[in-house]
FIZA-749205 format. One record per atom (N, C-alpha, C): x, y, z; atom name. Coordinates in Angstrom, 1 decimal. Example, Ala and Ser with C-alpha at 12.3 -4.5 7.8 and 13.67 -1.06 7.14 Angstrom:
! residues 2
       xx       yy       zz   site
     13.2     -5.7      7.8      N
     12.3     -4.5      7.8     CA
     13.2     -3.3      7.8      C
     12.8     -2.2      7.1      N
     13.7     -1.1      7.1     CA
     12.9      0.0      7.9      C
END
This chain:
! residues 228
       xx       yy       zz   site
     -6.0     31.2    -78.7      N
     -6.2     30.3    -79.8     CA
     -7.7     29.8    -79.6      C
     -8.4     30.1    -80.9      N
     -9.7     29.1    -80.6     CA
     -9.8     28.5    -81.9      C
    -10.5     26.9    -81.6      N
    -10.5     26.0    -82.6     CA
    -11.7     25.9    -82.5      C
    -12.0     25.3    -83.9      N
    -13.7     25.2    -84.5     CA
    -14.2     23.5    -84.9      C
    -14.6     23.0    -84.4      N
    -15.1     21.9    -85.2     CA
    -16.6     21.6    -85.6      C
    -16.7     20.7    -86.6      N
    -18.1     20.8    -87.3     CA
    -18.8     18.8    -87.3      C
    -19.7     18.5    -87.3      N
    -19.7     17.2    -87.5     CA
    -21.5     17.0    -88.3      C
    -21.1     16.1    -89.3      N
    -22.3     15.8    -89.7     CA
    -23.4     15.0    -89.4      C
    -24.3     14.8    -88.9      N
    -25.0     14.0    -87.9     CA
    -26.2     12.9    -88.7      C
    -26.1     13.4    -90.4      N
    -27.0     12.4    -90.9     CA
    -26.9     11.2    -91.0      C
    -25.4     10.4    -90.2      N
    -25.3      9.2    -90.2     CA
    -26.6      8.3    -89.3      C
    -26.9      9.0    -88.6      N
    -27.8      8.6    -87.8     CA
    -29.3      9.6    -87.5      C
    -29.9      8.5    -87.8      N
    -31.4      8.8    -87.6     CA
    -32.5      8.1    -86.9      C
    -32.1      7.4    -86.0      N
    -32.8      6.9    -85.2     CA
    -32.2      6.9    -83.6      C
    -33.0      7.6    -82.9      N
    -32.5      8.2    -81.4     CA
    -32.2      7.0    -80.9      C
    -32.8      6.3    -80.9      N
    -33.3      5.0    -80.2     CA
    -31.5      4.4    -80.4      C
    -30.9      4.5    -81.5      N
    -29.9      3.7    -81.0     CA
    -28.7      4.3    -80.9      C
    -29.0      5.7    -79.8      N
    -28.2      6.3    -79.1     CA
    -28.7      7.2    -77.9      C
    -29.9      6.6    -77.8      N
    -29.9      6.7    -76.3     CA
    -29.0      6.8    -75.5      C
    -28.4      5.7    -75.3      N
    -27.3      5.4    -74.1     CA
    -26.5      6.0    -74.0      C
    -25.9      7.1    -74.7      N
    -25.3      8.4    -74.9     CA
    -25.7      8.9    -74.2      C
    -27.0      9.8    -73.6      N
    -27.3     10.5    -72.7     CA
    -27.0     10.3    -71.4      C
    -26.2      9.6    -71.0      N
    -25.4      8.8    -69.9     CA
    -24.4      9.4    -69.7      C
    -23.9      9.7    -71.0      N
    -22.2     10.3    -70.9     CA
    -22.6     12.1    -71.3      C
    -23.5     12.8    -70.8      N
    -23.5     14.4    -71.2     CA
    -24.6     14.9    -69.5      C
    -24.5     15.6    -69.6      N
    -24.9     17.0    -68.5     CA
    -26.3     16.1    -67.8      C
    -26.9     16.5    -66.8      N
    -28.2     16.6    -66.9     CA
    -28.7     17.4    -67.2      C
    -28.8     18.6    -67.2      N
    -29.2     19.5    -68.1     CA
    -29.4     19.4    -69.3      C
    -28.5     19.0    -70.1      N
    -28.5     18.5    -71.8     CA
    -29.6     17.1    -71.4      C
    -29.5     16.6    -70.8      N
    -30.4     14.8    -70.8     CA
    -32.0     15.7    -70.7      C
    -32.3     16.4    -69.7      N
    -33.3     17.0    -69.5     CA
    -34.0     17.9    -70.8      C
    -32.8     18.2    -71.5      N
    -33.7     19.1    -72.5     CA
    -33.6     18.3    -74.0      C
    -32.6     16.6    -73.9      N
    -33.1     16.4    -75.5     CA
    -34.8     15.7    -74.7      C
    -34.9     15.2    -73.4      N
    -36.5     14.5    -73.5     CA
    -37.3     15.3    -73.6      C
    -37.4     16.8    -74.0      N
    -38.1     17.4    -74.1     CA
    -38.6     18.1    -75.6      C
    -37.4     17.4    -76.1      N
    -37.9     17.3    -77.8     CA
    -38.4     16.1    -78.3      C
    -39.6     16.5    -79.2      N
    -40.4     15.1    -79.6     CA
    -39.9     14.5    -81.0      C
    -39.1     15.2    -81.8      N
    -38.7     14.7    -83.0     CA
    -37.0     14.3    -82.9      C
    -36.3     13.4    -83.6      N
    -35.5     12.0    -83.4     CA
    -34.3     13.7    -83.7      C
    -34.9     13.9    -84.8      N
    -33.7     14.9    -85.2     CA
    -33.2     16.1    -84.7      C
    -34.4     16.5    -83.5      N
    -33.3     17.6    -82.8     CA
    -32.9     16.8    -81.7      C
    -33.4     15.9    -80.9      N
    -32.8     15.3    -79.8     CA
    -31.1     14.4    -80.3      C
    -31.2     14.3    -81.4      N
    -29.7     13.9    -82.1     CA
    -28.6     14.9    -82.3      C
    -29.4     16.3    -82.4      N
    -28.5     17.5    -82.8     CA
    -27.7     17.8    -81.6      C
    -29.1     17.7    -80.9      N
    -28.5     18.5    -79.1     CA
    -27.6     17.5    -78.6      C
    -28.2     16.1    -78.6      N
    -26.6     15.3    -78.2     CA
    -25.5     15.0    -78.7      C
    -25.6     15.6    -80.0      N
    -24.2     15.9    -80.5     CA
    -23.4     17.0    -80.2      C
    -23.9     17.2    -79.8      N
    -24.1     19.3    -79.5     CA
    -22.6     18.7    -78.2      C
    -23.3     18.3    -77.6      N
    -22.4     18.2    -76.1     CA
    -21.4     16.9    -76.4      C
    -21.3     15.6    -77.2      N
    -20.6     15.2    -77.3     CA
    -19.3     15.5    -78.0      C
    -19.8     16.3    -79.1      N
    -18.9     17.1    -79.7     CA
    -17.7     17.7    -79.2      C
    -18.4     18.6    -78.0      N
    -17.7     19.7    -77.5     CA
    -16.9     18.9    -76.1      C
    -17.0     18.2    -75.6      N
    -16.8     17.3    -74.9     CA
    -15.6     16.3    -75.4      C
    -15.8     16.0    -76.9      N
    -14.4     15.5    -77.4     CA
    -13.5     16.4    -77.5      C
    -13.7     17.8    -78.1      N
    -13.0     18.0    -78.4     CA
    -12.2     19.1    -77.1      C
    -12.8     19.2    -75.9      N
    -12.1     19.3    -75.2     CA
    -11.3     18.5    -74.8      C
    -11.4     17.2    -75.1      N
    -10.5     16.0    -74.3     CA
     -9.6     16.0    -75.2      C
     -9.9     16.0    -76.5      N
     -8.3     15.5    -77.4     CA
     -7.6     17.0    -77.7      C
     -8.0     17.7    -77.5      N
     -7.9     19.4    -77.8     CA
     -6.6     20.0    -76.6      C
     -7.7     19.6    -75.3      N
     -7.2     20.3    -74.1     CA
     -6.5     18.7    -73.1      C
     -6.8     17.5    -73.0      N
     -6.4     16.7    -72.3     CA
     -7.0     16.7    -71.1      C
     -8.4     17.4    -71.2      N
     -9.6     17.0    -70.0     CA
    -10.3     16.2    -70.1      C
    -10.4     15.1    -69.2      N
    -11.3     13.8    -68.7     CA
    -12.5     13.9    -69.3      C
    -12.9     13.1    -69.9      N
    -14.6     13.4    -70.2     CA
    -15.6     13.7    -69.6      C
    -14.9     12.6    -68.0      N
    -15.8     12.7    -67.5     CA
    -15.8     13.5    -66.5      C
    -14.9     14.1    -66.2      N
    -14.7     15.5    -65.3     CA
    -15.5     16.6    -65.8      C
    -15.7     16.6    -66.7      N
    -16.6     18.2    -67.3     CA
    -18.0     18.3    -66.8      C
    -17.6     19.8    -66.4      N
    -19.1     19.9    -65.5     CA
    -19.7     21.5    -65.7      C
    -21.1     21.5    -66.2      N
    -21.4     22.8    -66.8     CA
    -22.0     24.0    -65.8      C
    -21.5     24.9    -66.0      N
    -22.3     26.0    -64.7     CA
    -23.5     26.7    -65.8      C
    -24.0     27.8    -65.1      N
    -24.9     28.8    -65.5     CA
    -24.8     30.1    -65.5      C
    -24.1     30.7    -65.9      N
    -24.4     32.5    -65.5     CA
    -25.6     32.9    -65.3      C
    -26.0     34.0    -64.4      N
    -27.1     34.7    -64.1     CA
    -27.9     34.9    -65.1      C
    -27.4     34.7    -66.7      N
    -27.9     35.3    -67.7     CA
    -28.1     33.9    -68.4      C
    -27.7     32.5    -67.6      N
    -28.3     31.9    -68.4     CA
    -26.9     31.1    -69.5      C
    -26.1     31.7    -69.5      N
    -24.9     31.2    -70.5     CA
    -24.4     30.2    -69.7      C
    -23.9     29.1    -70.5      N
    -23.2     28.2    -69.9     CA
    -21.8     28.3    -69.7      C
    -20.8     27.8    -69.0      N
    -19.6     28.1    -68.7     CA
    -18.8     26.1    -68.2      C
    -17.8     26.2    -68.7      N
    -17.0     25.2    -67.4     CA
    -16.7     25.6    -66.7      C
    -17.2     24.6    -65.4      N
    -17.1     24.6    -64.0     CA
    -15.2     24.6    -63.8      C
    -14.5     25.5    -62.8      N
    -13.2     25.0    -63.1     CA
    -12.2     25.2    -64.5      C
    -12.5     26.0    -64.6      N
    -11.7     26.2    -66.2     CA
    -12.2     27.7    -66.7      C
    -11.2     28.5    -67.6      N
    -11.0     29.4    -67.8     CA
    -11.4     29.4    -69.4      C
    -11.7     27.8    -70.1      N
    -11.5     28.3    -71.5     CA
    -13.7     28.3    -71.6      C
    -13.4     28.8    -72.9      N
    -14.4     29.8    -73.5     CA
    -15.2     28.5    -74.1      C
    -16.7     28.4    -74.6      N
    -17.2     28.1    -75.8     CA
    -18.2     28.0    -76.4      C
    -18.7     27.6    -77.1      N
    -19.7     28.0    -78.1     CA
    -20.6     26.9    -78.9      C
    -22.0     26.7    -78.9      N
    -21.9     25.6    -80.0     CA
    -23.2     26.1    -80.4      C
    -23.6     25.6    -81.7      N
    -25.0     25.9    -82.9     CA
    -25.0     24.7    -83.4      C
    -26.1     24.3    -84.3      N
    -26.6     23.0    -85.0     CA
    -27.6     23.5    -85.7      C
    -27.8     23.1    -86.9      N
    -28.7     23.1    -88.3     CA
    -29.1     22.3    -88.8      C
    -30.3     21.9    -89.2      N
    -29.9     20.4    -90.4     CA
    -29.3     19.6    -90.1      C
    -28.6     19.5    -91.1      N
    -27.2     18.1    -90.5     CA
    -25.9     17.9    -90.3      C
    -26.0     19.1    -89.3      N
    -24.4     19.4    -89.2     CA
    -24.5     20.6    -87.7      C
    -23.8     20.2    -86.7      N
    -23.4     20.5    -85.5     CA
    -21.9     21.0    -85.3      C
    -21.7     22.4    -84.8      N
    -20.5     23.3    -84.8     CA
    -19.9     23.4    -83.5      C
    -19.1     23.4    -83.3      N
    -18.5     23.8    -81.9     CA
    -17.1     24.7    -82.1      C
    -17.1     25.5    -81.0      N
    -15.5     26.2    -81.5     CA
    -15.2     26.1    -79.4      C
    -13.8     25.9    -79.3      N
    -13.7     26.3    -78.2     CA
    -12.3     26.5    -77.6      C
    -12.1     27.7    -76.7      N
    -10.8     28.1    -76.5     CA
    -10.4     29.2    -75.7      C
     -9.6     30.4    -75.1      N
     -9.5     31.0    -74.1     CA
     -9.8     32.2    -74.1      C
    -10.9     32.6    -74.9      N
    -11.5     33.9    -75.7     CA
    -12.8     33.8    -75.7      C
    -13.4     34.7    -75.3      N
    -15.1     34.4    -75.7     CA
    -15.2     34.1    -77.5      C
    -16.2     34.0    -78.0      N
    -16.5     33.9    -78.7     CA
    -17.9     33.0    -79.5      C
    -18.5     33.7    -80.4      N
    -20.0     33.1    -81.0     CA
    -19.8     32.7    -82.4      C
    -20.8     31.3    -82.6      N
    -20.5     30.9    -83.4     CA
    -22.2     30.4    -84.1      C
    -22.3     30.5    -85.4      N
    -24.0     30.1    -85.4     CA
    -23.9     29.4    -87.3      C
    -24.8     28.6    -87.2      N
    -24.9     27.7    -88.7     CA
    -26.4     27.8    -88.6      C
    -26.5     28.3    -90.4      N
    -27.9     28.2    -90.3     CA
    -28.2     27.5    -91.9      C
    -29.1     26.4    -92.1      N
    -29.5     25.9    -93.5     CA
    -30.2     27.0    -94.2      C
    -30.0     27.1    -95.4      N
    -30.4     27.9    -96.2     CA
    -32.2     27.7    -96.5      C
    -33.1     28.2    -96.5      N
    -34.6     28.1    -96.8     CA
    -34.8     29.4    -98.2      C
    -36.1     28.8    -98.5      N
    -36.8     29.7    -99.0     CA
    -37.5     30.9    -98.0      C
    -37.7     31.7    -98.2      N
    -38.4     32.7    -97.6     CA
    -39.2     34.0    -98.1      C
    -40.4     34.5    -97.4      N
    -40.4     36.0    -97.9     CA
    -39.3     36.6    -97.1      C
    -38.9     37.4    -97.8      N
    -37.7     38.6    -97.5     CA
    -38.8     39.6    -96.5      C
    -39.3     40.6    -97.4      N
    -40.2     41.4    -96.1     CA
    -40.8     41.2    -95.5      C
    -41.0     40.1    -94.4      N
    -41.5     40.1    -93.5     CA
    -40.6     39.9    -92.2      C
    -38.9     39.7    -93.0      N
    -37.9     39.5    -91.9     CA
    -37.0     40.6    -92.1      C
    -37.2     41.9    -93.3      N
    -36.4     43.0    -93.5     CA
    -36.2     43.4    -91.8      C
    -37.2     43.7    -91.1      N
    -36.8     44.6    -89.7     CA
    -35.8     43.9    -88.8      C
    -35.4     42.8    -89.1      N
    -34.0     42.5    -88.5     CA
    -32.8     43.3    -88.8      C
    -32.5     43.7    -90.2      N
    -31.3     44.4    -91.0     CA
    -31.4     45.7    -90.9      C
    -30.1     46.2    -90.5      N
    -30.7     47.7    -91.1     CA
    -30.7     48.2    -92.6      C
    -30.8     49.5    -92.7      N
    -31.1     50.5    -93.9     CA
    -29.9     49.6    -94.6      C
    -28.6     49.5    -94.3      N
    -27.8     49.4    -95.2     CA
    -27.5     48.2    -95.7      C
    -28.1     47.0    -94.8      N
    -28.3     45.7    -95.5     CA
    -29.2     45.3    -96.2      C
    -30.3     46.4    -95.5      N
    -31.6     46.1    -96.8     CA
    -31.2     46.4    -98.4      C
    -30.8     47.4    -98.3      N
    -30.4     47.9    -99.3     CA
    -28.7     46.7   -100.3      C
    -28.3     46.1    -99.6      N
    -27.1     45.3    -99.8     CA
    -28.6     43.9   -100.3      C
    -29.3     43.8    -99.6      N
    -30.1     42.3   -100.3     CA
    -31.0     42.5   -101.3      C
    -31.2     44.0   -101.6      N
    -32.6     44.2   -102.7     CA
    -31.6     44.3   -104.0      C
    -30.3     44.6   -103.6      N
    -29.4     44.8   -105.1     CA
    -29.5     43.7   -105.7      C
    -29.7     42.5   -104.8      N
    -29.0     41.2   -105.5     CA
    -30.3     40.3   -106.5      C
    -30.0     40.2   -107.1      N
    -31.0     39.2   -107.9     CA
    -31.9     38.2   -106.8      C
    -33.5     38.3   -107.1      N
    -34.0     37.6   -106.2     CA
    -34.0     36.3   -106.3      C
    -33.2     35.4   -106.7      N
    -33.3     34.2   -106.5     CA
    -31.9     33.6   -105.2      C
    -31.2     35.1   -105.5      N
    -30.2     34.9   -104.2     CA
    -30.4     35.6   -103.2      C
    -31.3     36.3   -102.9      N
    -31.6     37.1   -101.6     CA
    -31.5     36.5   -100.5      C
    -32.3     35.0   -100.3      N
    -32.1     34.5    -99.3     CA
    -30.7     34.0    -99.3      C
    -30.1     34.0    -99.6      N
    -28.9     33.6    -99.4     CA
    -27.8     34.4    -99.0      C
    -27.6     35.8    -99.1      N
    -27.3     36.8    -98.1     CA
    -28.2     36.9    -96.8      C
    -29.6     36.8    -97.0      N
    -30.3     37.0    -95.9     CA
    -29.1     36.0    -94.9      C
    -29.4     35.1    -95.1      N
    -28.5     34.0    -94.3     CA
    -26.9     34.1    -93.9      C
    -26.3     35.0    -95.1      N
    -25.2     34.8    -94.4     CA
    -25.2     36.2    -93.1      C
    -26.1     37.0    -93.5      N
    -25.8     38.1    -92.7     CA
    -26.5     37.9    -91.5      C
    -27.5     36.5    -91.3      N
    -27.9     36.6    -90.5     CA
    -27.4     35.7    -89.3      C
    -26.3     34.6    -89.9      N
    -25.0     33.7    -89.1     CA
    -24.3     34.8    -88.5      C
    -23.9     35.9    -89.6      N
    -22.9     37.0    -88.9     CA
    -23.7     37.5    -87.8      C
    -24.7     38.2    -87.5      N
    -25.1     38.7    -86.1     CA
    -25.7     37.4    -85.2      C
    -26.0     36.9    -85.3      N
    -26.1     36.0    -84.6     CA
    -24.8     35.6    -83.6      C
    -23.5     35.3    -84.4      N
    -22.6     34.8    -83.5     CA
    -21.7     36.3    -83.1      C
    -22.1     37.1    -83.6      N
    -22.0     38.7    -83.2     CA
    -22.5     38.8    -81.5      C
    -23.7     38.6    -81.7      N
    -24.7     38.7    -80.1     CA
    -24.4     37.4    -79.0      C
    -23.6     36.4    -80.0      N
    -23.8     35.2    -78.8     CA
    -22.3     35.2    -78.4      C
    -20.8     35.8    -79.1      N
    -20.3     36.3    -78.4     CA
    -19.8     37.3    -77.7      C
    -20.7     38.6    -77.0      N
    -20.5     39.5    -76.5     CA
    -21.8     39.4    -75.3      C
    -22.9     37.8    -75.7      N
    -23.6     38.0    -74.7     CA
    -24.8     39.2    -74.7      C
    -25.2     39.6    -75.6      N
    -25.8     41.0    -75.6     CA
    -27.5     40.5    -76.4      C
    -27.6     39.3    -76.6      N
    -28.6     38.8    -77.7     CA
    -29.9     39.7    -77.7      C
    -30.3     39.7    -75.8      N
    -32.3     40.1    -75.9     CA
    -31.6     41.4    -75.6      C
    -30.6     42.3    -75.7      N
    -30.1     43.6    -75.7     CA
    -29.5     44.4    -77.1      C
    -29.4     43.8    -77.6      N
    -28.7     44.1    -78.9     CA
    -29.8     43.9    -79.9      C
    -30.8     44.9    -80.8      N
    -31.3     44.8    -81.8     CA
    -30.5     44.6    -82.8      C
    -30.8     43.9    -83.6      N
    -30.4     43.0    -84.9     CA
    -30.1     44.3    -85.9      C
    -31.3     45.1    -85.7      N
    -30.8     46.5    -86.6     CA
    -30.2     47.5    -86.5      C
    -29.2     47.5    -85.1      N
    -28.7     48.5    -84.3     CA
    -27.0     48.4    -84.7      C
    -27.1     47.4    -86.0      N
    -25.3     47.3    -86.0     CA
    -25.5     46.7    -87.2      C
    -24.5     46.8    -88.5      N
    -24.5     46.9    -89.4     CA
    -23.2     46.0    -90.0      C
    -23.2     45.0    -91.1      N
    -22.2     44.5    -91.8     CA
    -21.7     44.9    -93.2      C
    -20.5     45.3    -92.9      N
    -20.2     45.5    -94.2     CA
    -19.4     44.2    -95.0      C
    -19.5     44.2    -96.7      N
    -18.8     43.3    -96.8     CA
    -18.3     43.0    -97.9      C
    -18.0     44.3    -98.6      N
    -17.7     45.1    -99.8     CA
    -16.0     44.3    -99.7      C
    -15.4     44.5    -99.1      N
    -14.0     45.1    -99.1     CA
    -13.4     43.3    -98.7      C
    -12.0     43.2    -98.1      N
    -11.1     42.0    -98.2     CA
    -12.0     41.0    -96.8      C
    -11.9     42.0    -95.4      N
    -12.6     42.3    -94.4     CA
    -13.8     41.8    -94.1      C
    -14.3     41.4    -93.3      N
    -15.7     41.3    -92.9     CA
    -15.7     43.0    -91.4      C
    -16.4     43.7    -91.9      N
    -16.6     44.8    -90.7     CA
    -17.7     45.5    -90.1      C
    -17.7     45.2    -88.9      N
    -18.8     45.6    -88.6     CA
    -18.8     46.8    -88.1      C
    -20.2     47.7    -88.1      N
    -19.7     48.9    -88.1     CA
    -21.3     49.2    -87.0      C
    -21.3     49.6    -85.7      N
    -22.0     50.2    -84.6     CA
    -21.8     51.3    -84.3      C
    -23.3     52.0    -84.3      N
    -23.2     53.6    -84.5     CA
    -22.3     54.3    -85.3      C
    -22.4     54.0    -86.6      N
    -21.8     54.5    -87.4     CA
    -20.0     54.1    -87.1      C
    -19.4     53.4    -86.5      N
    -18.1     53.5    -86.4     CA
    -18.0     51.9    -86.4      C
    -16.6     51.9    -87.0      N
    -15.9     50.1    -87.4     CA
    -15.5     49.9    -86.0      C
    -16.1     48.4    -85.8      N
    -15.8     47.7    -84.7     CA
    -14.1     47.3    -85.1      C
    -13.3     47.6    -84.0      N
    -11.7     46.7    -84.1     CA
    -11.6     45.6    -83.7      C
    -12.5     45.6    -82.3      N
    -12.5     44.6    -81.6     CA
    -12.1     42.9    -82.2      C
    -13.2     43.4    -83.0      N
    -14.0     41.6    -83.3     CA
    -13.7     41.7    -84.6      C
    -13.3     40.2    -85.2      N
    -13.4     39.6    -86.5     CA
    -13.9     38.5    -86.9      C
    -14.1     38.2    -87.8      N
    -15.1     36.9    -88.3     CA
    -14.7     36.7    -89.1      C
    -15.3     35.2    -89.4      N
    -15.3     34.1    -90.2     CA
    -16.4     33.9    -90.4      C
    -16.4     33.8    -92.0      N
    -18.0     33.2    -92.7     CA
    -17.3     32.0    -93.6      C
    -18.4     31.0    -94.1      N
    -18.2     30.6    -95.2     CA
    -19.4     29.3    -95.2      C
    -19.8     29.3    -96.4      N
    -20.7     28.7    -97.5     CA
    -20.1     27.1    -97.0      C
    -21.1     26.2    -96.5      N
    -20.8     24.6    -96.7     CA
    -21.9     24.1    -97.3      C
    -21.4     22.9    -97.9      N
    -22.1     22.2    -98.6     CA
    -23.2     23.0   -100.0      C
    -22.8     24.3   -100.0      N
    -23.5     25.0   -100.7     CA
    -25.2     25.4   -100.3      C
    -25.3     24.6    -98.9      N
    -26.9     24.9    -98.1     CA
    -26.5     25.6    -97.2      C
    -25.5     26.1    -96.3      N
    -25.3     26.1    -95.2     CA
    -24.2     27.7    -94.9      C
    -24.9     28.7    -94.4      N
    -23.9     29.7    -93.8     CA
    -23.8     29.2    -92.6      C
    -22.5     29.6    -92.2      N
    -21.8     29.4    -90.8     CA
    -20.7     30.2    -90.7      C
    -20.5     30.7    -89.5      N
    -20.3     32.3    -88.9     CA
    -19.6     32.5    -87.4      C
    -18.6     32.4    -87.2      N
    -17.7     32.7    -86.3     CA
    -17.3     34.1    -86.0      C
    -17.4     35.0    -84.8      N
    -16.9     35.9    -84.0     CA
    -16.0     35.9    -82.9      C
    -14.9     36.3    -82.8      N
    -14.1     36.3    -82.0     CA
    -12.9     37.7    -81.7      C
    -12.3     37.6    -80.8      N
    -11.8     38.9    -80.6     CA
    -10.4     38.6    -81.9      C
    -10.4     39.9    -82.3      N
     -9.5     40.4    -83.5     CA
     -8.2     39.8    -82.9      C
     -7.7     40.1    -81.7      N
     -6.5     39.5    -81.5     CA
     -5.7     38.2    -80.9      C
     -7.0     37.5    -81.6      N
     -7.1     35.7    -81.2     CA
     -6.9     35.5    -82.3      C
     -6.4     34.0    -82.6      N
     -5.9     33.0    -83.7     CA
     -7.3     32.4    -83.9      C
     -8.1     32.1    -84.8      N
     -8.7     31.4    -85.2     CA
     -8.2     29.8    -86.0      C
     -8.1     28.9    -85.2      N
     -7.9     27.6    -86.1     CA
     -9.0     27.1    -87.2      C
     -8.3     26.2    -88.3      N
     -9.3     26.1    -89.3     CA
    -10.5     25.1    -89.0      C
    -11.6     24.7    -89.4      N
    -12.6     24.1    -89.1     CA
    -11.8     22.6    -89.3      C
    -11.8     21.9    -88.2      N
    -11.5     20.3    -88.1     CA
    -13.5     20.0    -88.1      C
    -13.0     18.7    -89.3      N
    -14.5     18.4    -89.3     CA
    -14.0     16.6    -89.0      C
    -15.4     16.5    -88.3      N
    -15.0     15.3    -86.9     CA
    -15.9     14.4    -87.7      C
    -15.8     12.9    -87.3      N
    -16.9     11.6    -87.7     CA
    -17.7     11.1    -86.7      C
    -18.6     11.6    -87.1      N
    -20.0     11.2    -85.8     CA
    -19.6      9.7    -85.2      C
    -19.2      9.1    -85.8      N
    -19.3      7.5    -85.4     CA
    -18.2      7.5    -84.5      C
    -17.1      8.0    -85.2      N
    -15.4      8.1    -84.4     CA
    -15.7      8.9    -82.9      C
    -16.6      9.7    -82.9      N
    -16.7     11.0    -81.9     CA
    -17.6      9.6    -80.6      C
    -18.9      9.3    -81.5      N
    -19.1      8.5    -80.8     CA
    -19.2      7.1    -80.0      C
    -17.6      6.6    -80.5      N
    -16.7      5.5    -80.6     CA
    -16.1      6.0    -79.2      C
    -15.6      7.3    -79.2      N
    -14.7      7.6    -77.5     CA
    -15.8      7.4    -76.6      C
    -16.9      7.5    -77.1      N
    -17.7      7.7    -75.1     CA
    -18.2      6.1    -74.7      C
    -17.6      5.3    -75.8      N
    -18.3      3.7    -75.3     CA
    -17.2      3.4    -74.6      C
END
């Protein structure tokens, strides 16, 4: 089973009066929001961990304050003591977590304007061809969803600075989301996309023969009501 939650963080915009929050998450995480100079990603990132942190407690029945983060060789984070899996991204104004006894990648990206060719070499032949069909006022907007889809593609299998962006392909013609490497359909893995707020792709991968729960969307204030 893996569950997903999402939370919107524009309630708050001023770091300063949630400092005292960095009290209750990692050193690691304390070490890298002082390292951002703008109010709004050091708010993303501490939501990032308190998030995931709730919703292990009300989810799984782990102590808040027992949670403790390791490092793989490669840099991935893990719970110390624990077998379950997880994942988190943040965009704009809204912070994702999914977590549960399956690997699994998950990624949210705000929708922008953009030039298209100068980021085509990410996609291959066959998605280029899938975003030049579309009317250019929507291109970027595929650009985006297809770019949530590999994204949480590479972050769960772990493969990100190994896996070219153009080396694996989405199809998304059919009922399915399929991805198809070296010419052959992945079984493995299935996904979740969908459109929020109408700004916002967000993109879930996980193994085909896991349950995906639906997106529980949390209240920043409630979330940060438990750690006082």
């Amino acid at each position: 089973m893996i569950y997903q939650g999402i939370v919107n963080v524009s309630a708050i915009n001023d770091f300063d009066n949630v400092n005292y929050l960095t009290d209750c998450v990692s050193a690691e995480r304390k070490n890298r929001i002082s390292k951002f100079l703008r109010d709004e990603d050091k708010i993303r990132s501490l939501a990032a961990e308190l998030l995931l942190r709730h919703m292990l407690s009300t989810i799984y029945g782990i102590n808040v304050a027992e949670i403790m983060f390791g490092a793989d060789k490669y840099g991935k984070p893990y719970l110390i003591g624990s077998e379950l899996k997880f994942n988190i991204t943040h965009s704009g104004d809204y912070v994702a977590c999914a977590v549960g006894d399956a690997d699994m990648g998950i990624d949210i990206e705000k929708i922008s304007r953009m030039e298209l060719p100068e980021v085509y070499s990410v996609f291959s032949g066959s998605e280029r061809e899938m975003i030049n069909a579309l009317p250019q006022d929507i291109q970027a907007d595929m650009f985006y969803r297809l770019w949530t889809l590999k994204e949480s593609y590479v972050k769960k299998t772990g493969d990100g600075l190994h896996c070219p962006f153009d080396s694996f392909s989405f199809d998304l013609t059919g009922d399915r989301i399929l991805l198809k490497n070296s010419k052959k359909t992945d079984s493995e893995n299935a996904f979740f996309n969908r459109k929020l707020d109408g700004r916002y792709w967000y993109s879930v991968c996980f193994p085909s023969d896991e349950r995906l729960e639906d997106i529980a969307e949390y209240d920043l204030l409630r979330v940060i009501d438990a750690f006082r």
